[in-house]
Every structure is written in structure tokens, then in C-alpha cells.
N, C-alpha and C positions, 0 to 999 in steps of 0.2 A: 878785901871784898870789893873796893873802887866802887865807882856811883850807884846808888838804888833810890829809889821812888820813893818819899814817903807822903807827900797827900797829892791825891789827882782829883781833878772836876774838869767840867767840859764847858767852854763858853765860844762864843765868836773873838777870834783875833783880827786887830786894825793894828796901823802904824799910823801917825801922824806923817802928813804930808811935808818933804824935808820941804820941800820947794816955801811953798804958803805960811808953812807952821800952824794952820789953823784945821784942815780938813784932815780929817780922818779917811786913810786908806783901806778896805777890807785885805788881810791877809790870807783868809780865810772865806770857801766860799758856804760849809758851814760850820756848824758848832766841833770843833775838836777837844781832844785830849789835853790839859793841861797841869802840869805836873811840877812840882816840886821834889828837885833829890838832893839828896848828900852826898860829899865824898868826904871816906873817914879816914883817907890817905893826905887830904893837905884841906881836912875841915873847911868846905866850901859850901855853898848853899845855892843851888840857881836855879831857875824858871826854864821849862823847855818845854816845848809845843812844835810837835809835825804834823804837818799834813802829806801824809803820801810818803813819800821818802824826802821831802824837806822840809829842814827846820825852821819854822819861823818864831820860834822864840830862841834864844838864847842868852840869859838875863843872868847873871851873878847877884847875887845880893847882897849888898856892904850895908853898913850902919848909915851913911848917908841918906840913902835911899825912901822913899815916903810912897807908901800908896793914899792916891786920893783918890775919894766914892764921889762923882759928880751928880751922880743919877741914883734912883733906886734901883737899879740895875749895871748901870753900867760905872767903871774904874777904870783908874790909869797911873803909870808909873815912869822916872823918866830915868833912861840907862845911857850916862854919859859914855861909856868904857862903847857901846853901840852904838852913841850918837844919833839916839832916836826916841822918843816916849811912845810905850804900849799901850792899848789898849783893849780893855775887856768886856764884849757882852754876856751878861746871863739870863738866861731863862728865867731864874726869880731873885727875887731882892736874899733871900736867905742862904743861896748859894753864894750868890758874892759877899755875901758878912761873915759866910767862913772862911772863903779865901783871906779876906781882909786878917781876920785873925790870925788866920796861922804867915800872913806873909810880917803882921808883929812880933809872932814869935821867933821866924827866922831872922827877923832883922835884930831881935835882942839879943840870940845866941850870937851872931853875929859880933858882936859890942867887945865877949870874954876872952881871955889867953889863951895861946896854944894849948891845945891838949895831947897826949902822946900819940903818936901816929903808928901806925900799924894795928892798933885795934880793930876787934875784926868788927864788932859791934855795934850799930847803931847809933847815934846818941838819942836822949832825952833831951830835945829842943829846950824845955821849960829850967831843965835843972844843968846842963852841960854848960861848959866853955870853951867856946871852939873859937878858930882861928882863921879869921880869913888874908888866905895867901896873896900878897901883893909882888913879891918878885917876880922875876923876870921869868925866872924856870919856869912860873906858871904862864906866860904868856906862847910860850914856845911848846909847851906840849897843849894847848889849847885846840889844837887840830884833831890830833885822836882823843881829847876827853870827848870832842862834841860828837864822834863817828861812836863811842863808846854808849853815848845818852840816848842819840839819835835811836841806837838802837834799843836800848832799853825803852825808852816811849815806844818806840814802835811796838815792842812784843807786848806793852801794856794796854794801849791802844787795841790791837790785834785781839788780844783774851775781851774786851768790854764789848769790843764788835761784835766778835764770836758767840757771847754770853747773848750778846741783845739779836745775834741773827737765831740762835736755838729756841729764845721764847718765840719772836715771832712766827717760827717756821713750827712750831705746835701751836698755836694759835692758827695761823692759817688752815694746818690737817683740820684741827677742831672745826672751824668755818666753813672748808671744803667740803666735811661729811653733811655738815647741817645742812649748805648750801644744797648737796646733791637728794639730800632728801624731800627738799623745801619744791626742787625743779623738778625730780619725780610727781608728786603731788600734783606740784600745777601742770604735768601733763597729764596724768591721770584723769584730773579734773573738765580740762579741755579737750580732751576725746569723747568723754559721757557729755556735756556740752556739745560738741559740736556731732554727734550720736542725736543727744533730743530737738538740736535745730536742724536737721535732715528729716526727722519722724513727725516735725509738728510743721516742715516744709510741705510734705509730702498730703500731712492729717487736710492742709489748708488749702491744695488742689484739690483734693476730692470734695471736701465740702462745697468749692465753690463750683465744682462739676453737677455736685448733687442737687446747690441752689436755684443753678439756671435750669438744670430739669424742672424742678419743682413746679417755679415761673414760667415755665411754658405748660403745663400741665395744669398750671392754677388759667389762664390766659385762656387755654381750650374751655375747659370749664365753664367758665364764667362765658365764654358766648354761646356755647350749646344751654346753658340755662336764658340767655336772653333770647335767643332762637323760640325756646321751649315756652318762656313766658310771652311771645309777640302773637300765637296761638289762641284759641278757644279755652277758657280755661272753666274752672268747674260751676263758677256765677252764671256763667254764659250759656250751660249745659240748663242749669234748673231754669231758668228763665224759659229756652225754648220749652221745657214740659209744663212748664204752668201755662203758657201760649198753648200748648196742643189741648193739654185740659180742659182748657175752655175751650177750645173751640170744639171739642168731642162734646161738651155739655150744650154748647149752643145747637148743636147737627140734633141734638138729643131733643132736647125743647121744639126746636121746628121739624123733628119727626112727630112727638105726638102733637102737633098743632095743626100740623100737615097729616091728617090721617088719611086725606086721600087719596095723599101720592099712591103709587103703584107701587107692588112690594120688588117689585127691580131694582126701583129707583133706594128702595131704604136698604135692600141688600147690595147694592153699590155703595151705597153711604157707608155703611156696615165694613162693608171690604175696605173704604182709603184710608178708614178710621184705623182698622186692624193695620194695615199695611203703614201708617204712621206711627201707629203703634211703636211698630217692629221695629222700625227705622231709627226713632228715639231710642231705643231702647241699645243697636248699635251704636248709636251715635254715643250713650252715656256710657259706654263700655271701654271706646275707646278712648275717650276722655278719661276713664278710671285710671285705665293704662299708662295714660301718658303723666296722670297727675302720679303714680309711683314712682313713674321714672324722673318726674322733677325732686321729688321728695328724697329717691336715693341721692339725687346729681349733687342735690344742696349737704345733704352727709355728707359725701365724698368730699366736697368742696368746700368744706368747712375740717374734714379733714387734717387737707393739703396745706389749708391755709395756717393751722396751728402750726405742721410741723414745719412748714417754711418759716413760723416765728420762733419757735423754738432751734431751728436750726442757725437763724442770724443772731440771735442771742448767744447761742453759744460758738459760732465763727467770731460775734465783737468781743467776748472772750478771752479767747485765743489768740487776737492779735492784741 
């Protein structure tokens, strides 16, 4: 069967810096594949991590071997046969404590006797004893096991990518539709909006067309009634008839006082009296007249004046 997978997780890979020995290098620019497999052809157990089509892990695991947890995330491990110590980031503290675990259990299968080889099957890490191959033979076919792993990561890698690009990519449809419904809407919305700020544009010129009319018609007004009022008005009327009054009663008294006068003279008197009369009597009439026409002017102009309030009332409204 030669090498298969049996636990994968994904973290960030480092190398220690050979140079320093102290800085950790990023191998990785993110979180990859990382995999433990078997070979049931010469009972091996080792760590393999690509990114792309290179390997950057390739870690055998012997019973010497120790992973230590530094961090609550991060671990490390040091592979003489590599001449280099790994490094592991995790996303959470519980990812790297199962790595931790099962890299104890590989390293205890690791400990037991050969077991026969050709078996097509798997082992049982917990309950097997297997055999890690230290001759030479393994060091010489060591070329095509890793082109053989490489690729096996790779297609495992490849299935997880695949699995996480399909959710995504129905998720996005799903967001896409809501999305297109969500941008429908708010065009919708901003048409009838920009529809009622053209209508209440438009409501707001004519108002203020209809205002300044108003105010000039309130303006005219208001001087033809001060016109109207700087006139003779109806005190001024009665006043001259009570002046004529008397004096018709006075002409009246010094006619029978005067009974000598000539009857010329009293039918003269008779006549200015009449002819004053008459005159008053024009004179109150057209005053009647005029006082109508003050009494309409102040309606109208009282009017005018409501609807001009009632009209800035409802323009301060509106804006």
C-alpha cells in the first residue's frame, strides 16, 4: 500500500534560524497541511508539510525525538537526521494538544519490534509494533518516498482546499442573491426619494412664487386703505350736518325775528338752505360709498393677510 495519511491539521511552519539558532524562520506564508503518515512497507512514521509543490516538512520519527509545547499555541521539535528544529503555529491551544498526542503515540509505536512487512493494512498506532528502519537501504530510496508523500499531501491538501473553496463558494451564491436583493431595494427606495425631492423641489418654487405675490398684493392694499383713510371719513361727514343744522335753525330764528325782511330775501334764504341741503346730502353719499369701499378693502386685506400666514406656516413646514 506504501505511505498513507493518518492524521492531518493545519498550522504555520518555521525553522529555526541555522545561522543564530535562536530566531525562528517563517516556512510558510500561511497556515498549511500538516500530516502524519505510515509506511507499512518498512514501518516508518514521519511528518510531511508542502506548501505548493514544496516540501517543507520532512521529519521521520524515532523514539528519541520529543515534541515540546512552549506556548499555548505554539510547539517544536528537533530533527537531527535534518539538522534543523520545527516549528508549529496553531490557531488554538486544542489543535496543538492533539497534534502533541498523537505525535506520543507515534513516537511509542515507534519504541516496538519489527512487524511483518507487506501487510496491506494500516497499523493500530496504540496497540502495533513497528519498526523504525535505520539502514542504509532506507537512506537511498529516501528520494522517491518523499516524491511519493509529497504527493500524497498534496492530493490531501488539494481535497481540504476543494471541500473549504465549495462551502465558500455557496455561501458567497447565498450572499450574492441577498446582496442583489438588499441593492434592488435601495434602488427602489432611492428613485421614490429622489421622485419626492423633485415634487417637494418644485411644491417649494411655486410656494415662494405664490408668497411674493401675496406680499405685493398685501403692500398695494395696505396703501390704497392709507390713501382711503388720509380722506374725509364718516365723523367728518356728521360733523359738517350738524354745522348746517344749525345754521338752517339759526337762518330759521332770524327769519321769524326779521319778519320784515322782504319775502325775496327769505325765499333766497329758503333757496341756499335747500341747495345746502342737497349738497350735504351728495356729499354724505359719497362718503357712504367710499366708506364701503374701505370696509370691503380691510376684508380683502385681512384676507390676504391670513393666507400669507397660513401659507409661511406651511412653506416653514416643508422645509
Amino acid at each position: 500500500m506504501g505511505e498513507q495519511p493518518i492524521f492531518t491539521t493545519r498550522a504555520h511552519v518555521f525553522r529555526i534560524d541555522p545561522v543564530s539558532k535562536k530566531n525562528w524562520l517563517p516556512s510558510s506564508k500561511q497556515a498549511v497541511n500538516i500530516s502524519y503518515f505510515y509506511d507499512n512497507t518498512k514501518n516508518i512514521y514521519r511528518i510531511i508539510s508542502v506548501d505548493g509543490s514544496k516540501a517543507i516538512i520532512n521529519s521521520t520519527i524515532n523514539p528519541s525525538m520529543s515534541f515540546t509545547k512552549t506556548s499555548q499555541k505554539f510547539g517544536q521539535w528537533s530533527d537531527s537526521k535534518a539538522s534543523t528544529v520545527y516549528g508549529l503555529g496553531f490557531s488554538t491551544e486544542a489543535e496543538l494538544n492533539k497534534f502533541v498526542e498523537k505525535f506520543n503515540e507515534v513516537k511509542e509505536a515507534t519504541k516496538g519490534g519489527p512487524s511483518e512487512k507487506g501487510s496491506g493494512d494500516l497499523p493500530n498506532i496504540v496497540n502495533s509494533h513497528v519498526h523504525h528502519d535505520r539502514s542504509g537501504s532506507g537512506s537511498s530510496n529516501d528520494s522517491s518516498n518523499v516524491v511519493m508523500v509529497t504527493s500524497a499531501a498534496k492530493d490531501s491538501q488539494l481535497k481540504y482546499e476543494n471541500d473549504r473553496l465549495k462551502i465558500a463558494l455557496a455561501q458567497s451564491s447565498a450572499n450574492a442573491k441577498k446582496w442583489e436583493l438588499e441593492l434592488q431595494t435601495l434602488k427602489n427606495n432611492n428613485a421614490r426619494l429622489t421622485t419626492a425631492l423633485q415634487e417637494s423641489t418644485a411644491n417649494v418654487e411655486e410656494w415662494k412664487k405664490q408668497l411674493s405675490a401675496y406680499k405685493e398684493e398685501n403692500a398695494r392694499l395696505k396703501k390704497r386703505t392709507s390713501d382711503l383713510e388720509s380722506g374725509h371719513g364718516e365723523s367728518s361727514l356728521l360733523q359738517d350736518k350738524s354745522d348746517l343744522q344749525q345754521q338752517l335753525q339759526a337762518l330759521s330764528i332770524a327769519h321769524k325775528t326779521k319778519e320784515k325782511n322782504s319775502d325775496s330775501q327769505v325765499g333766497e334764504l329758503e333757496s341756499q338752505v335747500s341747495s345746502l341741503m342737497q349738497e350735504l346730502e351728495e356729499e354724505r353719499e359719497k362718503n357712504r360709498q367710499k366708506s364701503q369701499q374701505l370696509a370691503s378693502l380691510h376684508a380683502k386685506l385681512a384676507g390676504v393677510i391670513q393666507q400669507a400666514s397660513t401659507l409661511n406656516q406651511t412653506l416653514g413646514e416643508q422645509l
